[in-house]
C-alpha positions as CSV (number, residue, x, y, z in Angstrom):
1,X,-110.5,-114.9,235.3
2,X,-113.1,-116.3,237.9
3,X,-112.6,-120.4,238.0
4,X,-116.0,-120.5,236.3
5,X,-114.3,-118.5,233.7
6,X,-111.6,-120.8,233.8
7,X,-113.9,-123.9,233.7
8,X,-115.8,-122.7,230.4
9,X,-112.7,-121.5,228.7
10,X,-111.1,-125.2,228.9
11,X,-114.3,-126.5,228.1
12,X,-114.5,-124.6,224.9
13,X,-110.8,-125.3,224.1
14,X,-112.7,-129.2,224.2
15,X,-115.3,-128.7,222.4
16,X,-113.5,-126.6,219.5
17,X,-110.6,-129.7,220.0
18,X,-113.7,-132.6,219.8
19,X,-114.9,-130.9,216.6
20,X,-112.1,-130.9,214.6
21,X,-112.3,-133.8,211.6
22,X,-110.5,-136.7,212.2
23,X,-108.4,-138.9,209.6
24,X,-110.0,-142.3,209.5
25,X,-107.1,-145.2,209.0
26,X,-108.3,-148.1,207.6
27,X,-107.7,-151.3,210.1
28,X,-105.4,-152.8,207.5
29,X,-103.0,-150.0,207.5
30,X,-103.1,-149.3,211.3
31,X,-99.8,-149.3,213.1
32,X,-99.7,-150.7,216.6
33,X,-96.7,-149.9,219.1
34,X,-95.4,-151.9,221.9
35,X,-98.1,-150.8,224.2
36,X,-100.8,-151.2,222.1
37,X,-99.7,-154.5,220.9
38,X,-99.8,-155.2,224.9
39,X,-102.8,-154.0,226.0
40,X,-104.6,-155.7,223.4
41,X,-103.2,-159.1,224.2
42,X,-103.4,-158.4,228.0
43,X,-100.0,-158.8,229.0
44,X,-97.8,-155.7,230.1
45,X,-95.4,-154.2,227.3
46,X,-92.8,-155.4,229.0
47,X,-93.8,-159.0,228.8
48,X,-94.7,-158.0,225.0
49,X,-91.4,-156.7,224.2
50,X,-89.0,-159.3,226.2
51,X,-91.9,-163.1,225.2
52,X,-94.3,-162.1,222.6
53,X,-92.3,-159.9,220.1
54,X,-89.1,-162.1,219.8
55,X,-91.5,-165.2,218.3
56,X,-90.8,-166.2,214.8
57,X,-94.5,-167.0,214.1
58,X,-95.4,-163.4,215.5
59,X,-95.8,-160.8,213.1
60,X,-92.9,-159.1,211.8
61,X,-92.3,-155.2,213.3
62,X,-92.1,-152.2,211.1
63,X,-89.1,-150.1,211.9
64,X,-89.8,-146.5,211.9
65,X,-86.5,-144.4,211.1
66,X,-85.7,-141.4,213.6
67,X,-83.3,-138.8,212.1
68,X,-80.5,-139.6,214.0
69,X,-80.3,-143.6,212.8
70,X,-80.9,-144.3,216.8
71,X,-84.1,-145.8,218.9
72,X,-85.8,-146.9,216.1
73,X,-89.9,-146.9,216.7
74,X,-91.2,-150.9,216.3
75,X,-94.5,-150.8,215.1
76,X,-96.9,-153.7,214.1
77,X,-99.7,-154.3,211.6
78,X,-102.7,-154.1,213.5
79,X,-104.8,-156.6,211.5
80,X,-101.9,-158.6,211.6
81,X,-101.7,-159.2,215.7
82,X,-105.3,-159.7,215.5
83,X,-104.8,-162.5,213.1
84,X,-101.8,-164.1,214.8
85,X,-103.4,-163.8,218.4
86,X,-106.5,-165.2,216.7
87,X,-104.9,-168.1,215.4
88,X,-103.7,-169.3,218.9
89,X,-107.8,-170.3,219.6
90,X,-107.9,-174.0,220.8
91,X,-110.8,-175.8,219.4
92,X,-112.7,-177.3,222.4
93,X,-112.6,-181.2,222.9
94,X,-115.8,-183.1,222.5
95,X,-116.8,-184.7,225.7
């Protein structure tokens, strides 16, 4: 297979991927992890995981079982960090 060949083959493989019909997930019941909560707040996970995650007014995590009872997957609300993050506005001072 020339690398033209190649080229249009993986391009297909896109386009037949592309077309396939997605499952729309309604905001409320979108699940966030770690690294989504972090990018959305602009902070690394890291920071998310160690400063944000461990407030009590933050939104409680969903833990996802895994067969063996071990590493757990946290996962958040989406609407729900929106909300809390939202909530942290500051009203501006009149001058």
């Amino acid at each position: 297979m020339t690398p033209d060949q190649q080229l249009l083959h993986k391009l297909d493989l896109l386009i037949d991927h592309l077309s396939q019909p997605r499952a729309v997930i309604p905001p409320e019941k979108q699940l966030w992890s770690g690294a989504a909560c972090a990018e959305y707040l602009g902070v690394s996970t890291a920071h998310f995981q160690q400063r944000i995650a461990p407030l009590s007014h933050f939104p409680a995590a969903i833990e996802l079982p895994t067969a063996t009872g071990k590493n757990n997957q946290r996962r958040w609300k989406m609407v729900e960090v929106i909300r809390w993050a939202e909530s942290l506005k500051q009203e501006k001072k009149a001058a």
